[in-house]
N, C-alpha and C positions, 0 to 999 in steps of 0.2 A: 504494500500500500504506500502512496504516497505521502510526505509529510505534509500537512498543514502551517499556515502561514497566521497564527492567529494575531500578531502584527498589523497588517495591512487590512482591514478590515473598516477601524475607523478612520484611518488616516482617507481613505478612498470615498469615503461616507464623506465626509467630510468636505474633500473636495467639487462630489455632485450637488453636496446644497448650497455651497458657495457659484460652483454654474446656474444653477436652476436659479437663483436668487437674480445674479447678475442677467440673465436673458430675459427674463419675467420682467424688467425694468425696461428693457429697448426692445421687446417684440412687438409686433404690430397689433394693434387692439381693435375688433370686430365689433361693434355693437351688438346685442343680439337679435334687436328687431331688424336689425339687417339681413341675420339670416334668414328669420322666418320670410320679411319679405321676398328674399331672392327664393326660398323655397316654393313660394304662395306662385310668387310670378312662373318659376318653371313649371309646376303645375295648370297653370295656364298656358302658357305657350306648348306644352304636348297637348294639351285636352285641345287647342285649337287645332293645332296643325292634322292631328287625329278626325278631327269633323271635318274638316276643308279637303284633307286628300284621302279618305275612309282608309287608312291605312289595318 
């Protein structure tokens, strides 16, 4: 069996909530009635295009 490294475990911990922290600050931020909208709309625009060419 291999050794374990019980060491690196928090050190590595560590470093993803220090990433996730920093990204969470400069990621791009969606509204969410933005997506229901864009939801609501694609659902329109199949249900039309569906009636128009009886696909």
């Amino acid at each position: 069996m291999a050794k374990q490294k019980k060491s690196e475990g928090f050190h590595s911990a560590a470093g993803l909530i220090r990433y996730f922290d920093a990204e969470e600050k400069t990621s791009l931020r969606i509204p969410p009635w933005f997506v229901i909208a864009l939801c609501v709309g694609t659902i329109f625009v199949v249900t039309a295009v569906n009636i128009i060419w009886k696909i």
